[in-house]
C-alpha positions in Angstrom: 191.6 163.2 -50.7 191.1 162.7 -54.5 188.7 160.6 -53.7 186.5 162.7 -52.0 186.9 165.4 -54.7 185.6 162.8 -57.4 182.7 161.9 -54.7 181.6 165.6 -54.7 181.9 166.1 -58.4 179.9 162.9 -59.1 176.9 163.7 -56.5 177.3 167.7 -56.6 173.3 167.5 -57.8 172.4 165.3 -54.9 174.2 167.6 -52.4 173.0 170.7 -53.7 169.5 169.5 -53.9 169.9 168.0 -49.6 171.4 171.4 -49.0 167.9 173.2 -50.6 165.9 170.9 -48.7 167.6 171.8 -45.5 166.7 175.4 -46.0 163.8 175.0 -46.8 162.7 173.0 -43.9 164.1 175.6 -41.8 162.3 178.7 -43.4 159.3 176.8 -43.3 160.1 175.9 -39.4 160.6 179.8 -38.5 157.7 181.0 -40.8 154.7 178.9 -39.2 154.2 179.1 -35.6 152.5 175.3 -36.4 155.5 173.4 -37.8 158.0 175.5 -35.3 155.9 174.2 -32.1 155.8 170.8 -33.5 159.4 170.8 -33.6 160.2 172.0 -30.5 157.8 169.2 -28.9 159.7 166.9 -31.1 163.1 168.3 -29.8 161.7 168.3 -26.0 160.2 164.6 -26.3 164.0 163.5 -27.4 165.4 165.3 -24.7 162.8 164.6 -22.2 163.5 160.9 -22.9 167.3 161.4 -22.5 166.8 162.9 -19.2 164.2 159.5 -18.3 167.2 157.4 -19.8 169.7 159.1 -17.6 168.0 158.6 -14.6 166.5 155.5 -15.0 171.0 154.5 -15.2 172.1 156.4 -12.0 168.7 154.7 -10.3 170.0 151.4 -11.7 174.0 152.0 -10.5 172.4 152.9 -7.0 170.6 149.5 -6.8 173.4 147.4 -5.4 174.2 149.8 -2.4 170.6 149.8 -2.1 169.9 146.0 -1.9 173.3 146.0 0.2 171.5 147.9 3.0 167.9 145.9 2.8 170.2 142.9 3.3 171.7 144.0 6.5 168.2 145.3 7.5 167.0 142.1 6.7 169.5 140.2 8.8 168.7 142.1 11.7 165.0 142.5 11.5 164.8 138.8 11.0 166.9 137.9 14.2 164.7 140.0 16.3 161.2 139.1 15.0 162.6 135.2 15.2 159.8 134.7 17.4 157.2 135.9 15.5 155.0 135.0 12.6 157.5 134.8 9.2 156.4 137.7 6.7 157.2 138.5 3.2 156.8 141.7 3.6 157.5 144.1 6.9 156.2 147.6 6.4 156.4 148.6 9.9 157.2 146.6 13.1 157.0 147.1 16.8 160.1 146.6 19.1 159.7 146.2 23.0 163.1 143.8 23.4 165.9 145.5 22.2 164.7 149.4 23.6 163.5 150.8 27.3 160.3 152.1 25.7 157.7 150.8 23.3 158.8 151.8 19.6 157.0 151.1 16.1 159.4 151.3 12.9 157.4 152.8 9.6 159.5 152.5 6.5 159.5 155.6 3.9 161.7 156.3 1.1 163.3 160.1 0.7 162.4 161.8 -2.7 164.3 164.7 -1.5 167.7 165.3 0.3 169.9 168.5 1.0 173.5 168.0 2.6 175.3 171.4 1.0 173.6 174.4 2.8 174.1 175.2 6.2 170.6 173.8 7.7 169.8 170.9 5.6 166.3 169.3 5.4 165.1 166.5 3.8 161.4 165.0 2.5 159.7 161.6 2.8 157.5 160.2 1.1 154.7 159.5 4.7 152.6 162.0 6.2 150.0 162.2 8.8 147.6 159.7 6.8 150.6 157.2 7.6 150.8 157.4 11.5 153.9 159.7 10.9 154.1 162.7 13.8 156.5 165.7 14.1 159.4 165.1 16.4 159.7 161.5 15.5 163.3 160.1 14.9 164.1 158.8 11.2 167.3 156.5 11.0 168.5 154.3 8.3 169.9 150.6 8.9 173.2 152.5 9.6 172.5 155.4 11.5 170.2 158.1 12.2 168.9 160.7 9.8 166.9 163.4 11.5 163.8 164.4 13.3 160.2 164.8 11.9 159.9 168.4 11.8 156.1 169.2 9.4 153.9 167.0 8.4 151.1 167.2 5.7 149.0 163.9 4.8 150.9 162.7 2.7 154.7 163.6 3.6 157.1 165.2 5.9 159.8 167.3 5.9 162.8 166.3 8.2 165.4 168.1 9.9 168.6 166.6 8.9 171.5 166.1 11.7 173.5 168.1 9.3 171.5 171.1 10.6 172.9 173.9 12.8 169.8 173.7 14.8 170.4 169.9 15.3 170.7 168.7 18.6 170.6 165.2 19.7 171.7 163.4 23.0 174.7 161.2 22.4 177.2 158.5 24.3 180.1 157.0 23.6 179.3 153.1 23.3 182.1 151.8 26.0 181.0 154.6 29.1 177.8 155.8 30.4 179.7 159.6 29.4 177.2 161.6 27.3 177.4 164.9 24.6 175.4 166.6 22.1 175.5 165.7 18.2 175.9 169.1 16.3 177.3 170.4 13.1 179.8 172.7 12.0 178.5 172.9 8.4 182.0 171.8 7.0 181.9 168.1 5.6 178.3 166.5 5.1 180.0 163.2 6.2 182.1 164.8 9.9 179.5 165.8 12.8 180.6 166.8 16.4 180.3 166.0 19.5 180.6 168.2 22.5 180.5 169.5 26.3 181.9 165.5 26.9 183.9 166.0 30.1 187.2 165.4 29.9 187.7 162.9 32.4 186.5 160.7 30.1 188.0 157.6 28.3 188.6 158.3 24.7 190.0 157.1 21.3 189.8 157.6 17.6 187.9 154.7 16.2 185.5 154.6 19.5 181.6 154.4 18.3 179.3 156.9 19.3 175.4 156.0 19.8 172.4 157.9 20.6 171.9 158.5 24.2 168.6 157.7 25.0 168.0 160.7 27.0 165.2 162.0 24.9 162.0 161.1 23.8 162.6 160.9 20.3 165.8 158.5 19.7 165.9 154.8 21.8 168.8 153.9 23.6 171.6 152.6 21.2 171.3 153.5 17.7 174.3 153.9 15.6 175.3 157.2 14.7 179.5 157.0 13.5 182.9 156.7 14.6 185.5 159.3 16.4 187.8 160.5 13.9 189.7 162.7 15.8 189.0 164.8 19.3 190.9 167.7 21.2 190.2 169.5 24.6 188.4 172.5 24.3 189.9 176.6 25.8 188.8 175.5 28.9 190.3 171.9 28.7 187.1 171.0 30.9 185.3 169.3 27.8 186.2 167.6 24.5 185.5 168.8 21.0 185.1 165.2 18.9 184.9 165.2 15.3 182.3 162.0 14.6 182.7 159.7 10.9 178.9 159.0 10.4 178.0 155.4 9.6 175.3 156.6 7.0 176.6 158.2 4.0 174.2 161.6 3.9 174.7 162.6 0.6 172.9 159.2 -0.7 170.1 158.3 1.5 167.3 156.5 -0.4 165.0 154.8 2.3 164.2 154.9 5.8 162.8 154.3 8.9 160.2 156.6 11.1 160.9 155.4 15.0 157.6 156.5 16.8 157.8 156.2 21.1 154.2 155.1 21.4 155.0 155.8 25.6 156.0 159.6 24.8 152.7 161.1 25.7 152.5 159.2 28.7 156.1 160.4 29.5 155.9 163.8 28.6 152.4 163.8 30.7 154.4 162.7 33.9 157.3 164.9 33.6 154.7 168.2 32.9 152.9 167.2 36.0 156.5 166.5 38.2 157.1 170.5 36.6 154.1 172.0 37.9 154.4 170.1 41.5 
């Protein structure tokens, strides 16, 4: 402690001198409107640059469980397209062996993603300009996202299954016994499936896949596990709480699933309507 006192004493011209300077600086900085906006775009630069810093880490910590999922992509895409020309790069692919219908896969990546309010949307980075449609599916290597709700020419907003006005057509893997995919706006990571009857066969752990009864998902995409189910009032119809494969609340890229025989489809059924 002595120490510092003798310090002080020694340098108290230097210190007092700093001190002046300081002030000065400062008077001068809240006097001139010149010198005061240079420091604030000094003091927004720093900041500014943090904020780049900080996101360029959580981008870089993200990588892994990024490159994780292109792997598995990878794997698959590569087993399926065996027979076909080897390509560094696959930006969109068409897929007549594994579905009923004609589909064509368009990778995107998601610059925006909501999973806390009620009726959550997201927003890709593919619009019109890119072949992408409204009421075209959007699934990840794991599971499905959402539907293609607007489109503009360069992107598109997405209704996210964790939407109240969600509704998809889904199965459980082992029967032919079908419900629909809703949520309760509880857990981002817990859908629902209901109105499946009763009668059938049932337990926790069983996967649940899209239906194929639409024109929007194929047959047999991945959407989560059954976590736990109960009978509903009427004990007529289950009430199944689904763990989603995809982890919602970090979904970086995707894929747009367009049914190039839906027009043809819809076409038939509006004519078997009017008959």
């Amino acid at each position: 402690m002595q120490q510092i006192i003798n310090f002080l004493i020694r340098n108290k011209n230097n210190i007092l001198f700093l001190l002046l300077l300081t002030f000065s600086l400062f008077l001068t900085i809240q006097s001139h409107s010149y010198q005061k906006s240079k420091f604030i775009s000094s003091a927004n630069f720093l900041s500014g640059g943090i904020y780049s810093w900080t996101s360029d880490i959580n981008s870089y910590f993200y990588l892994e469980e990024y490159n994780l999922r292109l792997l598995e992509e990878n794997e698959r895409l590569r087993t399926r397209l065996a027979t076909y020309e080897d390509s560094l790069e696959i930006k969109t692919y068409r897929d007549t062996s594994s579905f009923d219908a004609d589909y064509i896969f368009r990778a995107s990546e998601v610059i925006n993603n909501n999973y806390a309010k009620v009726d959550n949307y997201l927003t890709i980075k593919s619009g019109s300009r890119d072949g992408i449609e409204r009421d075209m599916g959007v699934v990840t290597s794991k599971g499905i996202v959402g539907i293609v709700e607007n489109v503009s020419p360069n992107y598109s907003t997405v209704i996210s299954i964790l939407n109240s006005n969600s509704r998809i057509n889904a199965q459980l893997k082992r029967s032919n016994h079908f419900g629909t995919l809703v949520w309760n706006g509880d857990n981002p990571n817990i859908v629902q499936l209901i109105d499946v009857p009763s009668v059938a066969p049932i337990a926790e752990g069983d996967t649940i896949i899209t239906g194929g009864r639409s024109l929007i998902f194929p047959k047999g995409l991945p959407i989560g596990a059954v976590k736990n189910f109960s009978l509903d009032q009427s004990e007529s119809y289950y009430n199944i709480d689904i763990e989603l494969f995809n982890d919602m609340t970090n979904i970086g890229y995707v894929y747009i699933i367009e049914n190039t025989s839906q027009a043809e489809i819809r076409e038939l059924q509006n004519l078997s309507k009017d008959e």
